[in-house]
C-alpha positions as CSV (number, residue, x, y, z in Angstrom):
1,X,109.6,93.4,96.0
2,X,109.8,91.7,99.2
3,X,113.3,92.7,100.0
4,X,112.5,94.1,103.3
5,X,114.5,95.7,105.8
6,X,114.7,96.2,109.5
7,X,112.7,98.4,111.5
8,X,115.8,100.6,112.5
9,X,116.2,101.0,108.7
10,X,112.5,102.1,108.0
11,X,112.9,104.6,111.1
12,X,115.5,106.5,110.2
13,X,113.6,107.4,106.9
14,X,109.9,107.6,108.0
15,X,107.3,108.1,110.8
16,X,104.3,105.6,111.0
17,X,100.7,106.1,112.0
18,X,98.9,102.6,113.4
19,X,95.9,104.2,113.5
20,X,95.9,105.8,110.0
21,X,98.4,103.7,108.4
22,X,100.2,106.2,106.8
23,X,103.8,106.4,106.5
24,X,105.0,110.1,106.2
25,X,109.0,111.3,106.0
26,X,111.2,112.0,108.5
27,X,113.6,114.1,107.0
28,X,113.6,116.9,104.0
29,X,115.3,116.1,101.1
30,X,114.9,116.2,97.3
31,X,111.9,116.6,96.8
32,X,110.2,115.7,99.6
33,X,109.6,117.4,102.9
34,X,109.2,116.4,106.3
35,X,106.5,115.2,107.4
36,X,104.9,114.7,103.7
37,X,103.2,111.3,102.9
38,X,105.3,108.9,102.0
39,X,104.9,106.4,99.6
40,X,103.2,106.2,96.2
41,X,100.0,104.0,94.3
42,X,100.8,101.3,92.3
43,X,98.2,100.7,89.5
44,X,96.9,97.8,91.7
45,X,96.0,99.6,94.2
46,X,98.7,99.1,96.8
47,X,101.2,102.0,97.9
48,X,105.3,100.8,98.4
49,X,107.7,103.2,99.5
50,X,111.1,103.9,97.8
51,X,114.2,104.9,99.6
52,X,117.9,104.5,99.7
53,X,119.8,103.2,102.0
54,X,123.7,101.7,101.9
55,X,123.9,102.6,98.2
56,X,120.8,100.4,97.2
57,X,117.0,101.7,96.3
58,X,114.4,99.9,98.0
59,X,111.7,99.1,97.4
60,X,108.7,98.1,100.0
61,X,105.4,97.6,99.9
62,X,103.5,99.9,102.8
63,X,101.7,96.7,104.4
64,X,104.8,94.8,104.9
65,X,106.7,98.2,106.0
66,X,104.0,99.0,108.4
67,X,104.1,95.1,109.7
68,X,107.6,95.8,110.4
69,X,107.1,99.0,111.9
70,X,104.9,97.2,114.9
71,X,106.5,93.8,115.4
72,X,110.1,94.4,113.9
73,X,110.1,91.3,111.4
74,X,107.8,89.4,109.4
75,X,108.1,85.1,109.6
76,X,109.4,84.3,105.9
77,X,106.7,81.5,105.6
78,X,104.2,84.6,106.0
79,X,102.8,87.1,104.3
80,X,100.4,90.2,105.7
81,X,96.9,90.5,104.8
82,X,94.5,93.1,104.4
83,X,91.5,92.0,106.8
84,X,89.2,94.4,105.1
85,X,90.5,93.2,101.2
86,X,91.4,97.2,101.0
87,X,94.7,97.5,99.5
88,X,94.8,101.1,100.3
89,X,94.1,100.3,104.1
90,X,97.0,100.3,106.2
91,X,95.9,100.8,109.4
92,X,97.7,98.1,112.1
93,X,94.3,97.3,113.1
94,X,93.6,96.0,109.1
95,X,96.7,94.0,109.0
96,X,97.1,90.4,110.1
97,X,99.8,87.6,109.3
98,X,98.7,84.7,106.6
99,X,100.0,81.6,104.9
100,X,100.1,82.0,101.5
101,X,96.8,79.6,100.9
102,X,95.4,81.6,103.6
103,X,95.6,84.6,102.0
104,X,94.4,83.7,98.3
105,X,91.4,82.9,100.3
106,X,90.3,86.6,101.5
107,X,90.2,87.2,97.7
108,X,87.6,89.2,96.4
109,X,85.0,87.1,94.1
110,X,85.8,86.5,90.2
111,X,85.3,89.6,87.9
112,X,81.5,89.6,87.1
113,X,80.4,87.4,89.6
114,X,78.5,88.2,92.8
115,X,79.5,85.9,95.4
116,X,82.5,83.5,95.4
117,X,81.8,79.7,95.0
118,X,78.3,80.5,93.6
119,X,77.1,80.2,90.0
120,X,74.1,80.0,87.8
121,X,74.2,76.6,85.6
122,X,72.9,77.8,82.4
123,X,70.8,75.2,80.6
124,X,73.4,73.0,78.9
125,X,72.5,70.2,82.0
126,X,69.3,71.0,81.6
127,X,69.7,71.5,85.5
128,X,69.3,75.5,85.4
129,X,70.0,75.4,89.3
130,X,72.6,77.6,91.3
131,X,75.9,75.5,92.4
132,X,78.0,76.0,95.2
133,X,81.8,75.0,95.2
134,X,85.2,75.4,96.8
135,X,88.6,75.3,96.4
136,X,90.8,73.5,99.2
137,X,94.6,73.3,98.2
138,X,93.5,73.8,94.6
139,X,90.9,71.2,94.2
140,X,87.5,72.6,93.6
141,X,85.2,70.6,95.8
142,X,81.2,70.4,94.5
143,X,79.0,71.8,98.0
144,X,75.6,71.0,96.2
145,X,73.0,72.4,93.4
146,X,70.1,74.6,95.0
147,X,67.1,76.1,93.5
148,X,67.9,79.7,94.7
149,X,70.8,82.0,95.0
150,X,70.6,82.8,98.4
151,X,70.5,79.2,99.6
152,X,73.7,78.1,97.2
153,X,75.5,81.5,99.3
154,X,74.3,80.0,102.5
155,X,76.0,76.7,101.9
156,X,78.9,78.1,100.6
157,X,79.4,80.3,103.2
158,X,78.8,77.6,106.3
159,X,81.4,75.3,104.1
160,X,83.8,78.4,103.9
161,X,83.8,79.3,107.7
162,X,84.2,75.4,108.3
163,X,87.1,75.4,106.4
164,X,88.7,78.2,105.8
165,X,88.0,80.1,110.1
166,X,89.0,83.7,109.6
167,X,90.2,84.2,106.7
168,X,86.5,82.8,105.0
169,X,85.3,85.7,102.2
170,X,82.7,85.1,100.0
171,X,81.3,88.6,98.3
């Protein structure tokens, strides 16, 4: 999916909104109609658009096209993230290049879980206190035990923004 092309390629087909993030088309044909949105959802949430061009189909995801739209290319040891963790969110202003590990880390938390790094331990240890951990290049790292929630979240977080700068998430 990452076969991307230039920024003369993308223009001839579509017109791009920065502020909106929307892509719509250029030109009528088929079934579409100038100035139409362009583009269509993927069951995960993110949009790509489909087009031909030198007797190929591509196939590009809206957040690289619109990356590619601004600043012409995108570095191939980078990858563009959604600042706001809305994949549906196109706008320039919600876009931002990231290393790969950078990236994983503006993840939303675990399904069923509130916050990341922060769980409940249940009373197997007999410790029935909330934990706080990270992950750095893989390795989850132990923060501490606390007796409440909200004090587990606050050492995550001050751990994550140590760490991780920017691109720190935690809920």
């Amino acid at each position: 999916m990452k076969n991307d092309v230039s920024k003369a390629v993308l223009e001839e087909f579509f017109v791009f909104n920065p502020e909106n993030g929307q892509f719509r088309w250029l030109n009528s044909s088929g079934r579409v109609a100038s100035g139409q949105r362009a583009g269509s959802l993927r069951k995960d949430g993110y949009r790509v658009l489909r087009f031909p061009h030198e007797g190929r189909r591509f196939y590009l995801m809206e957040h690289r096209a619109a990356w590619i739209m601004a600043h012409g290319s995108i570095p191939p040891d980078q990858e563009i993230d959604h600042i706001n963790r809305e994949r549906s969110d196109y706008r320039l202003a919600n876009l931002r290049l990231a290393a790969r590990c950078d990236n994983t880390r503006n993840r939303r938390p675990i399904r069923g879980a509130q916050f990341k790094g922060v769980h409940f331990e249940k009373g197997a240890t007999g410790r029935k206190k909330w934990r706080a951990y990270i992950s750095v290049l893989g390795k989850r790292t132990h923060i501490g035990r606390f007796e409440t929630q909200d004090e587990a979240l606050e050492a995550y977080k001050r751990k994550a923004l140590e760490l991780h700068g920017d691109f720190a998430a935690w809920s």
